[in-house]
C-alpha positions, 0 to 999 in steps of 0.5 A: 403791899405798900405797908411790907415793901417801900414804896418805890419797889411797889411803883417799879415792879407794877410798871415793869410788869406793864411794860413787859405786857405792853411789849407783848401785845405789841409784838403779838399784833404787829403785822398781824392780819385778821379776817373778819366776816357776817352776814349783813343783808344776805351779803358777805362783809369782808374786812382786811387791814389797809397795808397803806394805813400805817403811822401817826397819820393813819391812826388819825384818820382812822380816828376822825373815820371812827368820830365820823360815824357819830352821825348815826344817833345811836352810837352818838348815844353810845359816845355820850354814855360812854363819855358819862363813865369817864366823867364819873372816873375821877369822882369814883377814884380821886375825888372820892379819896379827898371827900372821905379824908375830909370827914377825918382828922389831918393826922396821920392817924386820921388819913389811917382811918380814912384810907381804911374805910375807903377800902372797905367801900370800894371792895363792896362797891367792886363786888356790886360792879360785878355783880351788876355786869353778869346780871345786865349782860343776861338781861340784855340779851333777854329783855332788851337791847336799849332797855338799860341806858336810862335805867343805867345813868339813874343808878349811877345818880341814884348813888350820887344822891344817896352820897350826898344827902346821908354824908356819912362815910361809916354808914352802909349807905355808903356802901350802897351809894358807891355800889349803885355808881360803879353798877351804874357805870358799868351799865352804861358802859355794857350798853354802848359797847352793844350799840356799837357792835350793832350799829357801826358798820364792819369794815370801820367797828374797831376805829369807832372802838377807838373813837369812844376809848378817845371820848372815854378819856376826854371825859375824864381828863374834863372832869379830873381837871374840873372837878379838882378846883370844885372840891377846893370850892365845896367838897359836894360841888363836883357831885352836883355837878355829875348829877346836871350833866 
């Protein structure tokens, strides 16, 4: 698309269709009421919406309530899963952009062919991404419900060493590698939202929800920022440092 039209008629019409879609959710929730009930110990959970609880202030105090139920270890597993996948957001998008520019020439015909195999990377990757989602979301509720969290950052660092030791963009390898960081990923992310609709209590689901979406994106904003001065070091520093954490 970006090759047909100019670039700013691109970037312009992806954001006013992200406005309008905003303003919609916007004026489909508000003042919406939802009724929630489950059965929970033989007893009939009900939760409404607080009318008092409105405002900047009341989104952060429903944050801390969210963060507050850390104290159970399994969502503070589920945070900690959850703060993995945005870490692993900027090595998958930006840092892996620089790191396969980095094996081709500075011209302009050398950053054609890097963003051509890039893409070509990243459609195989998403494809395993999707794949992986439909297979673990059976298998989960099959095998078992924790059974994938461990096995799910393994092939998130599987990947990551795959990357690192072949570092060769035009190899299959490559493809593999990326698939395994993205399904792993994806696990990962699956797994705690699970945890998180079995472990937080009813009446506080959706603050916890946007607990972990804020734990998501610290994660990601550490990593952006860190891993950015990494890659001036060592373009494999970043990675190695994803496989310590």
């Amino acid at each position: 698309i970006v090759k047909d039209f100019p670039v700013e008629l691109v970037f312009t019409t992806f954001s006013g269709f992200l406005f309008a879609l905003t303003i919609v959710i916007i004026f489909t929730i508000r003042g919406g009421k939802y009724h929630l009930s489950e059965q929970n110990d033989e007893k009939e959970v009900e939760a409404a919406p607080n009318e008092d609880q409105r405002g900047l202030l009341g989104v952060l105090k429903d944050l801390i309530l969210g963060f507050r139920e850390a104290r159970n270890p399994w969502i503070l597993m589920a945070f900690f899963a959850i703060f993995l996948v945005g870490v692993q957001i900027p090595m998958s998008v930006k840092i892996f952009v620089l790191w396969i520019q980095s094996f081709y020439d500075n011209t302009d015909e050398g950053k054609a062919a890097g963003y051509a195999k890039l893409a070509s990377i990243n459609a195989f990757s998403q494809f395993g991404t999707l794949i992986m989602t439909v297979v673990g979301s059976a298998l989960i509720d099959r095998v078992s419900k924790f059974a994938f969290l461990v096995p799910g950052a393994f092939i998130q660092l599987l990947g990551v060493f795959i990357q690192l030791v072949f570092q060769d963009p035009n190899s299959w390898l490559m493809v593999v590698s990326q698939a395994l960081q993205s399904s792993g990923s994806s696990i990962l992310a699956l797994v705690q939202t699970l945890i998180i609709s079995l472990y937080a209590p009813v009446e506080h689901r959706g603050k916890v929800f946007g607990a972990q979406n804020s734990v998501m994106s610290i994660g990601a904003i550490i990593s952006g920022v860190i891993s950015g001065y990494l890659f001036d070091i060592q373009k494999d520093i970043p990675y190695l440092s994803l496989i310590h954490i």
